[in-house]
C-alpha positions, -999 to 999 in steps of 0.1 A, spaced: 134 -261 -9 158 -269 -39 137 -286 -68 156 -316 -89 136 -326 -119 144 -362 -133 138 -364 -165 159 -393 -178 133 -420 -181 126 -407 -213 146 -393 -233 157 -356 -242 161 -331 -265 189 -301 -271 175 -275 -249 190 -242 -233 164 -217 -220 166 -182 -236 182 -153 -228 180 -120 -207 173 -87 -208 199 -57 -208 210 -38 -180 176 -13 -185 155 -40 -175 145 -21 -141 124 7 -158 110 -19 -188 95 -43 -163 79 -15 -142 62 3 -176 56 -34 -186 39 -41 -150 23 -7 -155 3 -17 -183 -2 -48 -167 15 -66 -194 32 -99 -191 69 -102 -194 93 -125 -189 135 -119 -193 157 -144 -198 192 -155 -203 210 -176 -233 246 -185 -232 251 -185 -268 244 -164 -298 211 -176 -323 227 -190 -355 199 -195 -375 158 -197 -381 160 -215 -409 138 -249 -398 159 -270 -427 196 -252 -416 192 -255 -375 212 -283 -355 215 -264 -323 201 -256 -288 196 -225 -293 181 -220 -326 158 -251 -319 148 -230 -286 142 -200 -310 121 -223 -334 103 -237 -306 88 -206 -292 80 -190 -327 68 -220 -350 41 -248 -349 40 -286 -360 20 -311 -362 28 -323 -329 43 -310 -294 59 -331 -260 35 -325 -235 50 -324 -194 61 -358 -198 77 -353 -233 50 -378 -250 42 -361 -285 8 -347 -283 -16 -329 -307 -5 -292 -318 -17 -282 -351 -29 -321 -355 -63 -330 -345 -48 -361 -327 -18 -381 -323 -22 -412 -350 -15 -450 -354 -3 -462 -386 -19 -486 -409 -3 -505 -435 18 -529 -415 31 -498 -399 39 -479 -430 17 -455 -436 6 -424 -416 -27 -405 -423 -29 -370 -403 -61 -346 -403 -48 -310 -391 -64 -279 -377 -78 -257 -402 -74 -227 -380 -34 -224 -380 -24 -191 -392 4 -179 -403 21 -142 -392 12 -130 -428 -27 -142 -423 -25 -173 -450 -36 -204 -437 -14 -227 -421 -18 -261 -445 -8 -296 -456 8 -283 -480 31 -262 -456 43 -292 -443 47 -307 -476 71 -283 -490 89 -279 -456 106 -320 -457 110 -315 -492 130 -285 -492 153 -299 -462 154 -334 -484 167 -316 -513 201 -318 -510 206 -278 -527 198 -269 -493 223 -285 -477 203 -299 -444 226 -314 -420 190 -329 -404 182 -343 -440 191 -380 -426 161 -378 -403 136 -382 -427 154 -415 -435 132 -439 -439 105 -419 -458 97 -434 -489 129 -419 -515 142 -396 -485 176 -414 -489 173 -415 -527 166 -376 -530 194 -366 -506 219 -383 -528 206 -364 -557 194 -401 -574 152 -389 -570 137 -351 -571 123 -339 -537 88 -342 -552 87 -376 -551 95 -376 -511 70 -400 -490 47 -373 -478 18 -358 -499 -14 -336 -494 -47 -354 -497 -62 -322 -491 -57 -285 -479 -56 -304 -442 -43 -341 -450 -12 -351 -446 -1 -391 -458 33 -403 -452 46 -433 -465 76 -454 -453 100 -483 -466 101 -492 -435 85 -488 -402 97 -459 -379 91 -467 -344 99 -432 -331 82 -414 -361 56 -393 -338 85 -382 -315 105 -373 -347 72 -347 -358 73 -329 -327 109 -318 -335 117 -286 -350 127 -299 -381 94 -314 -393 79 -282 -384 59 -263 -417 75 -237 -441 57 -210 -461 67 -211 -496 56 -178 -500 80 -164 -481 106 -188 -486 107 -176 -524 104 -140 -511 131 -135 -491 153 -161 -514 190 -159 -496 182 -137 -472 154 -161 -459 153 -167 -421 185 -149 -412 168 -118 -395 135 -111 -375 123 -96 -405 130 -126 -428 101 -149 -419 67 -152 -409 53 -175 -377 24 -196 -372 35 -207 -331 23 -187 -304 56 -155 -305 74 -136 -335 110 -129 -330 118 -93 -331 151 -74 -330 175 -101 -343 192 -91 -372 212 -125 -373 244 -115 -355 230 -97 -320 233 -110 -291 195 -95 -280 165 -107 -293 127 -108 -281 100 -127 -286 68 -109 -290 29 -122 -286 18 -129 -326 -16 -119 -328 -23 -141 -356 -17 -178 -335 -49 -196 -334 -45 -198 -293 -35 -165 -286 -60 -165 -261 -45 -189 -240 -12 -171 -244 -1 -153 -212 32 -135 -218 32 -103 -243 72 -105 -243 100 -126 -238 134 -101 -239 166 -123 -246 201 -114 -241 230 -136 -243 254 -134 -211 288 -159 -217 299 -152 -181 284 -169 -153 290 -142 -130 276 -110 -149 241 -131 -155 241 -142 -116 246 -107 -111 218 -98 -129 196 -121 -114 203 -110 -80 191 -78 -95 159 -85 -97 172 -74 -136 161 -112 -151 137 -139 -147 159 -173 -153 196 -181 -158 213 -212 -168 244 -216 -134 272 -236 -142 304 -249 -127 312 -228 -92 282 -209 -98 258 -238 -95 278 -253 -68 269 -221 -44 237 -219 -58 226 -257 -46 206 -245 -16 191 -216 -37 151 -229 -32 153 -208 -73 178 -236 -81 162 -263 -106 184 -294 -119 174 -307 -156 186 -343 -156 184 -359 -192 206 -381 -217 229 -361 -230 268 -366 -237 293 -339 -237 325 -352 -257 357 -352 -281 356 -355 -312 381 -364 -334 390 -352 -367 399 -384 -393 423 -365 -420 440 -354 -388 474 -381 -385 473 -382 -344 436 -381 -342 435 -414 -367 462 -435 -344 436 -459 -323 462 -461 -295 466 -421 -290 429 -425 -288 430 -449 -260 455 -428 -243 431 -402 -239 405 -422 -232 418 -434 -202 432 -400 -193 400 -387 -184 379 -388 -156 345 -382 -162 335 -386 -126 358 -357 -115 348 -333 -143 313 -337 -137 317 -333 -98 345 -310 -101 344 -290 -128 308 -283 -138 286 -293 -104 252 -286 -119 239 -321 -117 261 -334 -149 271 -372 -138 297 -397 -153 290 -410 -184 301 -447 -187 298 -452 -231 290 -422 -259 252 -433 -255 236 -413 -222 214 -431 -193 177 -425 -196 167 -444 -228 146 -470 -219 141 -502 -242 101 -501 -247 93 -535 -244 117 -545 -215 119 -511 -197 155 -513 -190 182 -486 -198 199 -490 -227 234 -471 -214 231 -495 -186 231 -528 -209 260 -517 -223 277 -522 -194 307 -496 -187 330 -488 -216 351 -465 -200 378 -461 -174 398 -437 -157 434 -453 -159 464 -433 -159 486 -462 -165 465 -477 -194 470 -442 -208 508 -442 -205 510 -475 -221 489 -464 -249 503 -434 -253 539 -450 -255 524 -474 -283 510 -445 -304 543 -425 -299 564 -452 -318 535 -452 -345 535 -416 -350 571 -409 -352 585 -376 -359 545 -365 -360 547 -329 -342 525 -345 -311 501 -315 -309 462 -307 -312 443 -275 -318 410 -280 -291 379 -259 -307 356 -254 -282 326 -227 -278 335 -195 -260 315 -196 -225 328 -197 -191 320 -233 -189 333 -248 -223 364 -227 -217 371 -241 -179 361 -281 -198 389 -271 -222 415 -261 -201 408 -293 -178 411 -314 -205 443 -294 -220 458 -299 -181 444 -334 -181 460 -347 -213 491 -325 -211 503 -336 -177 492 -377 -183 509 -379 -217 544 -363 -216 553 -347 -250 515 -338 -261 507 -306 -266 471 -292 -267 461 -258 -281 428 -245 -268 412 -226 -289 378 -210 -282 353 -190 -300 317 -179 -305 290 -207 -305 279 -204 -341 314 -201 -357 323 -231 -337 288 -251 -351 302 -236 -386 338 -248 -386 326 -284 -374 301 -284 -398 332 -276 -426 354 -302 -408 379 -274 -401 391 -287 -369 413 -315 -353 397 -318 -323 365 -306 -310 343 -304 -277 303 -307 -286 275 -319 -275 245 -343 -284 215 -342 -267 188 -364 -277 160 -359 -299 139 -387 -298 136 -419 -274 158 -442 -291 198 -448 -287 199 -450 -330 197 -412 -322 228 -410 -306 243 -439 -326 237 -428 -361 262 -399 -357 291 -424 -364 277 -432 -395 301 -428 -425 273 -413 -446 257 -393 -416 257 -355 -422 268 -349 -385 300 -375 -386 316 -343 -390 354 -361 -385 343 -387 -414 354 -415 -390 346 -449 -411 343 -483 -401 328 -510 -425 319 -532 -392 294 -504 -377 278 -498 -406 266 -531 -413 253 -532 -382 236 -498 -379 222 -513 -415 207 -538 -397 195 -516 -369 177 -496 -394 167 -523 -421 173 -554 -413 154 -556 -379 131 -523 -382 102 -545 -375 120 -571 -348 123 -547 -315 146 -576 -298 171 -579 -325 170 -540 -335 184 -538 -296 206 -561 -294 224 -545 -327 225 -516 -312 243 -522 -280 271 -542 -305 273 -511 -323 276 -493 -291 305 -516 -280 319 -508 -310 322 -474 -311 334 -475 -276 363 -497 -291 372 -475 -317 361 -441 -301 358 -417 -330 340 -399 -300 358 -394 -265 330 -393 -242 334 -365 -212 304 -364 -190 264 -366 -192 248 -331 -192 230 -318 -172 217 -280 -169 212 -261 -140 189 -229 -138 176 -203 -114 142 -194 -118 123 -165 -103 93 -177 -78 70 -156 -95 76 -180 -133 50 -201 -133 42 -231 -156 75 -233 -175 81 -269 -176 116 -288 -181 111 -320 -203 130 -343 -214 125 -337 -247 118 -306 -267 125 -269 -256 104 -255 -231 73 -240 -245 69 -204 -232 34 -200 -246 25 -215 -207 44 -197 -187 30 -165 -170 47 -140 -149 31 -130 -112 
């Protein structure tokens, strides 16, 4: 019987499942299963850019992070944060502004010092400090002086978040956070040893060798550019007991084919399926659906002089359609996406979706996009009407590219669109560098709350990566984030405005809501697909 897990009530986070194992995985399970040993094989569709809790912005390395390393909290089945190295989940005091947290005083860390609040302490401050260059920094807006020490205006010592005690945290705000303990179960408010930190200097978290762990595995055999990788049990996690699996073995397949091919095997455990793939697999009873909000999309490059023109915009805009990419091309469960901001965040108070309020701010209209286009066209003039299209290198972002290269190319005569694709991480790296005049990414979200999604316009946001900037949205996401912090009506009401008006001025193109599709062998048991957080393989065992 095929299993479809809806997810979308929440919210979600970036999550692909890890890799699989090499071709030699026959005789490796069967010593493994020999020494009745637990292992699990996997596969990833990208390569792991980094470990570095302050540098990562991905799936993948957020996946990696996950299954290694340890915070305060964790998303339980139904992604509500729960205790991890916290003794509980806790209420604020102070009018909502100030967070007191006792933690576990048996945390361990791979090198056998003690996992403290102190960890935690120098882990925000070093993303804060803007030497380290955090694109994630802007999440620990709000924090007393987190905006301040990101411009360089305040040192990071004088951050919002001190240690009482060896096992106290106190965090102090300017303002209250409503989805603050769903922000501390994310990777990126996860602990950092100093120790090693200063230890390994430049070469810190950039190989398996380059870091310790306090979470239930240690990576092993990643020397930052290989496309294998394992997980193995760390004896020194305070519930290693309750740990199952000795060994995760990742490899990274692109090809949809070669890793189906592999599972039929018998050589892997769990694939993602895309595209054709998933549409063959549908009646697989392995097959499993993730639904959850997140938007697959365009983005546009602002120093670039077509990707400025509003009208060329609009011509796209209206050039796609959504329903038959998500139908068509992908068929793993993806659905039409109707604004930039997914379905499945619910407002708290009124429990209705917030994508659905917004009504539906886009349209399939090929004759809207020929009268846009001709507009633009007489604004542009001589303007060489051609893009560049980065895009990742994987079966299914190079079939979305070549779509939307057919797509725009035969709508909107005289436009020329280059595709170019390449690996995962030097895609993440020349957005990051705004090296790029158009782009297709993804944003999956981290937390339940469409300010997630709606911050990335932001002038000032690290992740605006084609520095689109309107002085309209920004007073309003201002008021989203000051002026109504504390007035939940008015807050949501802002941010469907702001929503309208990105939608208006699309410095995103919105293509499709994601959704991921997996096969997973019967004999996986308790690996769980939330809507937030990466799965957490410290539950799964093997049969």
């Amino acid at each position: 019987m095929k299993k479809n897990v809806m997810l979308g009530a929440i919210t979600s986070s970036l999550i692909l499942f890890a890799g699989c194992s090499s071709n030699n995985l026959d005789s490796t399970n069967s010593n493994k299963q020999k020494n009745n040993k637990q292992l699990l094989s996997v596969v990833e569709s990208a390569e792991l850019p980094t470990m570095d809790i302050s540098k990562a912005v991905d799936v993948v390395s957020f996946s990696a992070i996950s299954q290694t390393m340890e915070g305060l909290y964790e998303f339980n089945d139904d992604s509500i944060p729960q205790a991890a190295l916290a003794k509980e989940v806790v209420e604020p005091t102070n009018n909502g502004l100030t967070y007191t947290i006792s933690l576990k005083e048996d945390g361990k860390w791979s090198n056998g010092e003690p996992v403290t609040a102190h960890d935690f302490v120098y882990s925000w401050q070093r993303t804060v400090n803007p030497v380290t260059s955090s694109e994630y920094a802007y999440l620990f807006s709000g924090i007393v002086n987190a905006d301040a020490i990101t411009k360089g205006e305040k040192k990071p010592e004088e951050l919002g978040v001190k240690a009482l005690d060896d096992y106290t945290i106190e965090i102090s705000l300017e303002k209250p956070i409503p989805y603050l303990n769903s922000l501390l179960a994310k990777p990126t408010f996860y602990p950092q040893n100093k120790k090693a930190v200063e230890e390994f200097g430049d070469n810190y978290a950039t190989s398996s060798e380059n870091l310790v762990y306090n979470g239930a595995f240690k990576l092993d055999q990643w020397d930052g550019t290989n496309t294998t990788w394992n997980y193995i049990k760390n004896d020194q996690y305070r519930e290693k007991k309750h740990v199952s699996l000795d060994e995760i073995n990742v490899t990274v397949v692109k090809e949809n084919g070669t890793s189906l091919n592999m599972y039929q095997a018998d050589e892997v455990d769990i694939i993602p399926v895309k595209g054709e793939f998933a549409q063959q697999q549908k009646d697989n009873a392995d097959f499993i659906v993730r639904e959850y909000p997140s938007s697959y999309y365009i983005q546009y490059n602002f120093k670039n002089k077509l990707a400025s023109n509003k009208n060329l915009r609009k011509a796209i805009g209206y050039s796609i359609n959504s329903k038959e990419i998500a139908d068509t091309i992908l068929g793993d469960g993806s659905k039409e996406i109707n604004g930039f901001v997914a379905t499945g965040i619910l407002n708290p108070k009124t429990g209705k979706d917030f994508a659905e309020e917004s009504g539906k701010l886009t349209e399939f209209n090929q004759e809207k996009a020929q009268e846009y286009w001709k507009k633009a066209k007489l604004e542009l003039g001589n303007t060489p009407l051609n893009f560049t299209l980065l895009a990742s290198d994987t079966d299914s972002a190079k079939k979305l590219a070549e779509y939307v290269q057919g797509q725009l190319e035969s709508t909107l005569d005289g436009l020329k669109i280059n595709v170019s694709a390449i690996p995962f991480s030097n895609r993440l790296d020349k957005m990051s560098n705004g090296d790029f005049e158009i782009v297709l990414a993804g944003w999956s979200a981290t937390f339940a709350d469409p300010v997630d999604f709606l911050q990335l316009a932001n002038v000032d946001a690290s992740m605006n990566f084609g520095k689109w900037n309107n002085e309209e949205y920004g007073k309003i996401m201002n008021d989203v984030t000051n002026t109504y912090a504390a007035d939940s009506d008015k807050r949501w009401e802002s941010m469907i405005e702001a929503h309208k008006l990105m939608m208006e001025e699309l410095p995103y193109q919105p293509l499709y809501q994601s959704s991921e599709a997996f096969l997973v062998k019967p004999k996986v048991k308790g690996l769980v697909y939330r809507a937030l957080g990466s799965p957490y393989y410290k539950n799964v065992t093997v049969e």
